[in-house]
LOKOLMI-602249 format. One line per 5 residues: for each residue x, y, z of C-alpha. Coordinates in pm, whole numbers, plus 50000, padded with zeros to 5 digits. Layout:
<pts>
X Y Z  ...
</pts>
This chain:
<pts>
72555 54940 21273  72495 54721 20977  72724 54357 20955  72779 54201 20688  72892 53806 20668
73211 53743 20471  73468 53404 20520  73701 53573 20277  74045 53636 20439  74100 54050 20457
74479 54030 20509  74799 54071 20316  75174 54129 20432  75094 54456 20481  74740 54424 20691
74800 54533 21100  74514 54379 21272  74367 54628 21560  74151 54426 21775  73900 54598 22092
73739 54474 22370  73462 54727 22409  73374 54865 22777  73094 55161 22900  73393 55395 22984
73669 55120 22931  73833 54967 22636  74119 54762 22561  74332 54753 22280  74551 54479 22107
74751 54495 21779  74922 54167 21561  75146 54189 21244  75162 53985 20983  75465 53818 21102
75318 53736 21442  75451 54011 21632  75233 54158 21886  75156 54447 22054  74992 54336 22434
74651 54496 22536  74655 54795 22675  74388 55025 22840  74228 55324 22677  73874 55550 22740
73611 55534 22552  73609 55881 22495  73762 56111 22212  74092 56130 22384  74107 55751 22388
74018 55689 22029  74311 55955 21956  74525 55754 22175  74486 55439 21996  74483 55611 21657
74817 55730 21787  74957 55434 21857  74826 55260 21513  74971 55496 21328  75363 55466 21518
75319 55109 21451  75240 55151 21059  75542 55358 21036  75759 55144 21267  75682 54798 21058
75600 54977 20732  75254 54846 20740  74980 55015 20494  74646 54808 20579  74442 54828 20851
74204 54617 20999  74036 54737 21363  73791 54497 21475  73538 54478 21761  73322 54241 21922
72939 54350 21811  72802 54405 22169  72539 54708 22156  72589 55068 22129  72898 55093 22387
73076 55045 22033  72900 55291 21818  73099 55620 21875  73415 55448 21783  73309 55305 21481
73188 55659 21401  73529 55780 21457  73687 55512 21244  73489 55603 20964  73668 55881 20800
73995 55696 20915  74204 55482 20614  74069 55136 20819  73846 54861 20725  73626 54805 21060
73506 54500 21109  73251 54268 21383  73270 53939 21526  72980 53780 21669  72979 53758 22061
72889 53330 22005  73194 53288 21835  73427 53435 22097  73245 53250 22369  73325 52947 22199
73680 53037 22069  73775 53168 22394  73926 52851 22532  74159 52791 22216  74353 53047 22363
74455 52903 22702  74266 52570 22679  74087 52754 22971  73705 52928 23001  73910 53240 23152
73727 53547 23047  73941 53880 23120  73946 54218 22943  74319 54140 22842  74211 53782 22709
73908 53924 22501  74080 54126 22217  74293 53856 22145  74020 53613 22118  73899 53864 21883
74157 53877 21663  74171 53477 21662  73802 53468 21518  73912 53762 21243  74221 53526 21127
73967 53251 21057  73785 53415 20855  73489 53494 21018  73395 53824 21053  73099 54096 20973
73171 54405 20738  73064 54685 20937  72850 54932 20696  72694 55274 20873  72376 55365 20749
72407 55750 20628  72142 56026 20519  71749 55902 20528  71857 55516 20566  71975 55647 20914
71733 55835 20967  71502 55618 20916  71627 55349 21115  71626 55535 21393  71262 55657 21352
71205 55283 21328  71367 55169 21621  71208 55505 21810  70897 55362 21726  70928 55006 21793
71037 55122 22119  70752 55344 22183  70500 55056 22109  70684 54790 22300  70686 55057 22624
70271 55146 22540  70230 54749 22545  70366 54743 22862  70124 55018 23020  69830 54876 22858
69896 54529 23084  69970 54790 23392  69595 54903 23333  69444 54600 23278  69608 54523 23617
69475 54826 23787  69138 54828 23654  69096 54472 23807  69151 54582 24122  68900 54819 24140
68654 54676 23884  68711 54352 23825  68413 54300 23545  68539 54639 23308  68735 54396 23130
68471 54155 23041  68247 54386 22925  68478 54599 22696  68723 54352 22612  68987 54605 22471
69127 54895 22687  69315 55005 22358  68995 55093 22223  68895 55499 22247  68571 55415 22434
68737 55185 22702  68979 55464 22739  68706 55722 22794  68525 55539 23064  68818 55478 23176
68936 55805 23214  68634 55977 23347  68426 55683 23530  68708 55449 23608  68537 55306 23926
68240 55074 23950  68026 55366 24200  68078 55652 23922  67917 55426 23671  67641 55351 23902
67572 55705 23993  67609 55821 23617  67281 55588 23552  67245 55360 23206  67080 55594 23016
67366 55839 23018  67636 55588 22991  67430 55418 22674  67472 55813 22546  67817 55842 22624
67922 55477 22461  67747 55546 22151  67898 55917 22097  68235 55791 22169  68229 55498 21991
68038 55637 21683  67725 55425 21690  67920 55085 21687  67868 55014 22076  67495 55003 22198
67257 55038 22506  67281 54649 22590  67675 54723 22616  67618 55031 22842  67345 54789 23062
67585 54539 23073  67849 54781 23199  67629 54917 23466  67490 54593 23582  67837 54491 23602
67938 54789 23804  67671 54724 24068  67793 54419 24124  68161 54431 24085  68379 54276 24342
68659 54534 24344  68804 54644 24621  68772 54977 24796  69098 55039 24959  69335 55277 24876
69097 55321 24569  69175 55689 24495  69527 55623 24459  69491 55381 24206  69222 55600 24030
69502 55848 23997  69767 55586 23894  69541 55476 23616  69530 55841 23502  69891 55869 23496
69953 55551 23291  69646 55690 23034  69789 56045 22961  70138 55865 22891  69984 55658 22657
69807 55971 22524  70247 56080 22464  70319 55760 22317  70069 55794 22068  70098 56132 22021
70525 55985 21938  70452 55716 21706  70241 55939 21460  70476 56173 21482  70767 55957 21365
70465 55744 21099  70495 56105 20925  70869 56116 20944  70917 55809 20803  70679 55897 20518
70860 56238 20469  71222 55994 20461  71138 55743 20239  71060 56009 19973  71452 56047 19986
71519 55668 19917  71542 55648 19536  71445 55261 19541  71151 55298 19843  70872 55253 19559
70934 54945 19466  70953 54806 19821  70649 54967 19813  70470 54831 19498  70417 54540 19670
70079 54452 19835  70087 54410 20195  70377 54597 20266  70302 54937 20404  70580 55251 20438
70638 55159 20825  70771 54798 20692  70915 54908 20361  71134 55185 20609  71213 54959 20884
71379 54726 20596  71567 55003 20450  71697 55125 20811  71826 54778 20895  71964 54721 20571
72155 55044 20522  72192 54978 20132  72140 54670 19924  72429 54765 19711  72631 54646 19989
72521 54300 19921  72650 54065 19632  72409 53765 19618  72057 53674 19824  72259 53466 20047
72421 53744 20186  72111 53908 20268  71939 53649 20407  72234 53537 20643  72230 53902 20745
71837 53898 20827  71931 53613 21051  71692 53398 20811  71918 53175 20689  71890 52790 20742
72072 52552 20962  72030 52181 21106  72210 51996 21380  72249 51610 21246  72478 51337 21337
72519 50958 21259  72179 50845 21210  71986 51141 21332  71878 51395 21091  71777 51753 21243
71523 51949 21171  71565 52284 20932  71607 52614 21137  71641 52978 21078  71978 53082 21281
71868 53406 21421  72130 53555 21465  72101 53851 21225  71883 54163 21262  71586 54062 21477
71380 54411 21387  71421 54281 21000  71270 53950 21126  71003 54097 21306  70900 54328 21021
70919 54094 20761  70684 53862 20982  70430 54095 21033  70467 54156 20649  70430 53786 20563
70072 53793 20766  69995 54012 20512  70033 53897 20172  69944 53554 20304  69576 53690 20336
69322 53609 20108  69381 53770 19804  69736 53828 19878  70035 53750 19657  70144 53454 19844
69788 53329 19997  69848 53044 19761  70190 52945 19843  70096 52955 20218  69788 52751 20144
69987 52455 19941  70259 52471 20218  69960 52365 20473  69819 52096 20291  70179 51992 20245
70173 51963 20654  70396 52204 20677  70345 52366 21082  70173 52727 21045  70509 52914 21191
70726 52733 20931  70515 52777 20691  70528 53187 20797  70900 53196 20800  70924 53049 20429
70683 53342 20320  70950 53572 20555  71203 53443 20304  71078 53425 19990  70902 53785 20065
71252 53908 20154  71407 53780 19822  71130 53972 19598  71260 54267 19795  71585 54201 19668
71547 54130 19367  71335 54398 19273  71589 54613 19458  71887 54472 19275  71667 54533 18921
71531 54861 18989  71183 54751 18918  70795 54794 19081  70646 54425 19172  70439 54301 18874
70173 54048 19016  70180 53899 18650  70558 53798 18736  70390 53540 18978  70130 53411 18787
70339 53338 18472  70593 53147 18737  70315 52901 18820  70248 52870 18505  70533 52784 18381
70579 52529 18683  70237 52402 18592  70349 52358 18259
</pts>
């Protein structure tokens, strides 16, 4: 689901707020009028019977109090809320989020009490909503959903191959200790070969240096040679690992490595997905004009932002990216200048690794990183104000339906030179 910040009021005389406290299987319902009258919270599944029961019941009130508008919010807590969103969507409503900080904090304004309960929630809810603060709920549709689900498929994909790669590097140092010193990388295709075939110290022993230096240098394609395959051997007769229960780890290790082989065989899959999707995306080339951002980045930014259209101004945007600054000061004490966090984290992420990019030599903003250094500026901060500027030449190029022009920057200094 896609939120969008607004502190514009959404009600009228004729708005009936429909507020839900989200559950695995159970939800709970609450309604308010305009004139205060309220309807108490009352249980429902989360299941297509329930969402007809409450659609019910929204409906008998709108005729009951003559009501026309609509406004069913929920409390943005994960993907417990996702089908009934879906169901709203067709529905005459305007569906709405709160953030779960607020109604942690807005919770005791109710009783003057921390009490938590499933009864107490969706009126806390519809508290927050009232004030004003509250995220526009937008559902990505066609390729933009598509392709932030490939996105997310493959984030998730790499983040559970990370996580084997450390359970290797823990199992090979049981049972050879020195592997990891000598070929510092078991991501690499040759560390995964030995690793597969001659994963304990004896094997590479008894399979002698000369045809391990053959093997290394096959594998690797002439880039490893015979001093790494002596060092490897010399290491083996000499390793420290231990030798019980040894076969059973052998055949762990060969478990982890084949899923591996189906992660990777995953994330290429969905890298030629994505570049099949982003063919449907009218405005994916000029995310893509610009050096240093590659079709994995340019989808992932698409996916999490659903459409640009959706956003009026920058500051929208950037709030919604979670990029937005904020300091803490009081009296005397001035804070220090933060990014909030608290939008999409994915976006974050891929706009970092985007921001290493074009801060390279050569890249469009290796200068502006450079002068924030010498300004003192820490490298992280420094990162995140590439992050935001890099994420406002995506809008803006969005917004104009134009391809990045690396003249555009070099007239702007320029012109501030000038």
């Amino acid at each position: 689901m896609i939120k969008i910040q607004n502190k514009k009021r959404i009600f009228n005389q004729k708005t009936l707020l429909v507020t839900v406290d989200i559950g695995k299987e159970t939800n709970f319902g609450y309604m308010r009028c305009p004139d205060g009258t309220e309807i108490q919270p009352f249980k429902f599944s989360n299941t297509f019977r329930g969402f007809n029961k409450i659609w019910k019941n929204v409906q008998s009130i709108k005729k009951e109090t003559g009501l026309t508008h609509v406004v069913v919010g929920i409390e943005s807590t994960g993907a417990y809320g996702i089908p009934f969103l879906h169901f709203l969507k067709d529905k005459d409503v305007e569906s709405v989020y709160v953030n779960p900080c607020h109604t942690k904090r807005v919770k005791e304004i109710q009783d003057n009490s921390p009490n938590k309960t499933d009864k107490k929630d969706p009126k806390v809810i519809a508290d927050i909503i009232e004030l004003g603060r509250w995220l526009r709920v937008v559902i990505p549709e066609g390729a933009a959903a598509e392709l932030r689900e490939l996105v997310h498929s493959r984030d998730d994909d790499i983040t559970e191959r990370t996580s084997l790669y450390n359970k290797l590097n823990d199992l090979m140092f049981k049972i050879f200790p020195e592997f990891g010193q000598v070929m510092k990388n078991v991501k690499t295709k040759t560390a995964q070969h030995i690793i597969q075939h001659y994963s304990t110290p004896e094997s590479i022993v008894e399979l002698g240096v000369e045809k391990l230096s053959e093997i290394i240098h096959k594998i690797s394609r002439g880039k490893m040679n015979s001093e790494r395959a002596l060092q490897l051997y010399n290491a083996a007769k000499q390793s420290i690992g231990i030798k019980e229960a040894q076969k059973r780890i052998v055949n762990k290790i060969q478990n982890i490595l084949e899923i591996i082989s189906t992660h990777n065989q995953f994330i290429e899959q969905y890298e030629l997905d994505i570049s099949i999707e982003l063919q449907n995306i009218t405005y994916s080339s000029y995310i893509l004009s610009i050096k240093g951002i590659g079709e994995v980045t340019a989808a992932g930014i698409i996916g999490e932002m659903a459409d640009f259209e959706n956003f009026k101004n920058f500051a929208e945007v950037e709030k919604f990216a979670g990029l937005n600054l904020y300091e803490i000061s009081s009296g005397k004490r001035k804070g220090q200048k933060r990014i909030s966090k608290r939008g999409r984290p994915l976006l974050r992420k891929l706009l970092y690794f985007a921001a290493l990019n074009v801060v390279r030599e050569g890249g469009i903003y290796h200068d502006k990183y450079q002068s924030y250094l010498k300004r003192g500026m820490p490298k992280m901060k420094a990162l995140i104000a590439i992050c935001r500027k890099l994420l406002r030449l995506i809008f803006v190029l969005v917004r104009n339906h134009s391809e990045f022009d690396i003249n555009y920057l070099k007239n702007q200094k320029t012109r501030k030179a000038a």
